[in-house]
C-alpha positions as CSV (number, residue, x, y, z in Angstrom):
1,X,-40.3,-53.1,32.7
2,X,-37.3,-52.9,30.7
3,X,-37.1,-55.9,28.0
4,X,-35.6,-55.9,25.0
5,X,-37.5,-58.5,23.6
6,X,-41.5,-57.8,22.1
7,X,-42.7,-61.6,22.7
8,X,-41.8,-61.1,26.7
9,X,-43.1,-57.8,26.7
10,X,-46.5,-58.8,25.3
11,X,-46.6,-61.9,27.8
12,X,-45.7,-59.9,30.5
13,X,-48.3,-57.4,30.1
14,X,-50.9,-59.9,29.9
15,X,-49.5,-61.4,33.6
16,X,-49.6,-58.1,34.7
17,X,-53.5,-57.2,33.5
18,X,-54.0,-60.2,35.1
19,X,-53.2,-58.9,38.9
20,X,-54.7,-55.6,37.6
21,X,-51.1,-53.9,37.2
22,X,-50.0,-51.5,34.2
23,X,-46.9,-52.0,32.9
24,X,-44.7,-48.7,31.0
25,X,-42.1,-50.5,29.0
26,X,-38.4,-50.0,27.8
27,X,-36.3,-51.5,25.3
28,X,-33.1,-50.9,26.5
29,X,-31.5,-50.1,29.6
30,X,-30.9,-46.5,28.6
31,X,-34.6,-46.1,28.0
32,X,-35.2,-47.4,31.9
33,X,-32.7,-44.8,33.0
34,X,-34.5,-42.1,31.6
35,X,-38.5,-43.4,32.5
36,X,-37.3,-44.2,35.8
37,X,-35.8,-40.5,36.5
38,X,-39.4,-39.4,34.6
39,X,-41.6,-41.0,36.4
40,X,-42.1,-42.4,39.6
41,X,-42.7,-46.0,39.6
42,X,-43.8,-48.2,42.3
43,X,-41.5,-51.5,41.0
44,X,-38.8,-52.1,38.1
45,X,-38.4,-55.3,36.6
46,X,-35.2,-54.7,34.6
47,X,-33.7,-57.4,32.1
48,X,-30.4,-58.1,32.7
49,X,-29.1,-58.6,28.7
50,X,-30.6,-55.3,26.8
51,X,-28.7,-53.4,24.1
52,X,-27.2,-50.2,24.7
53,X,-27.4,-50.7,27.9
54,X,-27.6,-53.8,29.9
55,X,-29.7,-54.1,33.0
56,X,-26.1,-54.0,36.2
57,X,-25.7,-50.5,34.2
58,X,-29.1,-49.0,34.1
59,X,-29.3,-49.9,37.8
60,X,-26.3,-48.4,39.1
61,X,-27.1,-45.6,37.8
62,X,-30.7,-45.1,39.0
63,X,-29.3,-46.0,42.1
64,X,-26.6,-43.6,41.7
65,X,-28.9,-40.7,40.5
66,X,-31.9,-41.4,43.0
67,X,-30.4,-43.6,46.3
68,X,-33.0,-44.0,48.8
69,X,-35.8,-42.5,46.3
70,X,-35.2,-44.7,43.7
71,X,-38.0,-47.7,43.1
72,X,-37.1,-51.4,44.0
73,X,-36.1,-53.0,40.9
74,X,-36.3,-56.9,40.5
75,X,-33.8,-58.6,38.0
76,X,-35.1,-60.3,34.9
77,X,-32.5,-63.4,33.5
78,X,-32.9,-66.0,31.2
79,X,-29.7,-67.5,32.6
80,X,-29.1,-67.9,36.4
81,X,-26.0,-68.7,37.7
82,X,-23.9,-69.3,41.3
83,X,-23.0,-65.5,42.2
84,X,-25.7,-63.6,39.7
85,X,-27.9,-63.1,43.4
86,X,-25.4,-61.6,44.4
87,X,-24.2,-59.7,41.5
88,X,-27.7,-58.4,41.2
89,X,-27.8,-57.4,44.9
90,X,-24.3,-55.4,44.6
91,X,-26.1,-53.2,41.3
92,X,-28.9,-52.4,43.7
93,X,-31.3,-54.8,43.1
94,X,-33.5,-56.3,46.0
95,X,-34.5,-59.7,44.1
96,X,-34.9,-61.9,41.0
97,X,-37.2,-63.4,38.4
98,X,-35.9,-66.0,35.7
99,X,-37.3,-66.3,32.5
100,X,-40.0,-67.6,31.5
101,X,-41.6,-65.9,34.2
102,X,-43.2,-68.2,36.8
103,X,-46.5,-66.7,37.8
104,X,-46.2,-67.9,40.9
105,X,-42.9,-66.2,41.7
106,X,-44.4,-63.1,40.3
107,X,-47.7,-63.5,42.5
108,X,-44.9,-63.5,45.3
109,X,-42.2,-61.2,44.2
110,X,-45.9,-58.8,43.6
111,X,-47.2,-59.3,47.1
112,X,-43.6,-58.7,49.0
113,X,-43.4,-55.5,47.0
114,X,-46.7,-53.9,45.4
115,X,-48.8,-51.5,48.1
C-alpha cells in the first residue's frame, strides 16, 4: 500500500490483519515504484495524493516498466470526482477505494481480486 499518511496506514493494517492479509507499505509514490519492481505483489492499493510522487505517476510507470506482469493496483482518494474513474482507469488502474475506507468495499474489492 502506498499512503503517505501514518494514521491510514495503521488503520489499514489493522483491516487488513483482519481478512488475514499483510500489508508492505510506502510513503510516497516513488517508494511504490521501487517495492513494486522488488517484489511481487498480489494487489496495490496506491493513494492518489503522495509527495514526490503522486499515485497517476507511480502507476504509469509500473505499468510502463512491467505491462502485463505488473500487479492490479486499486486507487486510494479522499476526494472523488466525475471523470477520476476514468482517470484512474487511463493510468492503469482496474478500480477504486475512497477514503475512509469502507470495509465493505474492501471485503469486495478483496474478493474480486485476492487468490
Amino acid at each position: 500500500m502506498a499512503e503517505d499518511n501514518e494514521i491510514n496506514r495503521k488503520l489499514a493494517d489493522l483491516l487488513f490483519k483482519r481478512n488475514n492479509l499483510t500489508l508492505d507499505f510506502a510513503s510516497n509514490g516513488e517508494e511504490a515504484v521501487a517495492a513494486v519492481k522488488a517484489t511481487k505483489y498480489d494487489l496495490v492499493f496506491m493513494d492518489i495524493e503522495m509527495p514526490i510522487m503522486d499515485g497517476i505517476s507511480a502507476t504509469k510507470s509500473i505499468v510502463a516498466d512491467m505491462g502485463d506482469q505488473a500487479p492490479p493496483i486499486i486507487a486510494l482518494t479522499a476526494h472523488s470526482m466525475d471523470g477520476d474513474r476514468e482517470r484512474f482507469l487511463e493510468a492503469g488502474m482496474v478500480d477504486y477505494i475512497t477514503k475512509p475506507i469502507d470495509i465493505n468495499r474492501l471485503n469486495d474489492i478483496l474478493a474480486q481480486r485476492v487468490k
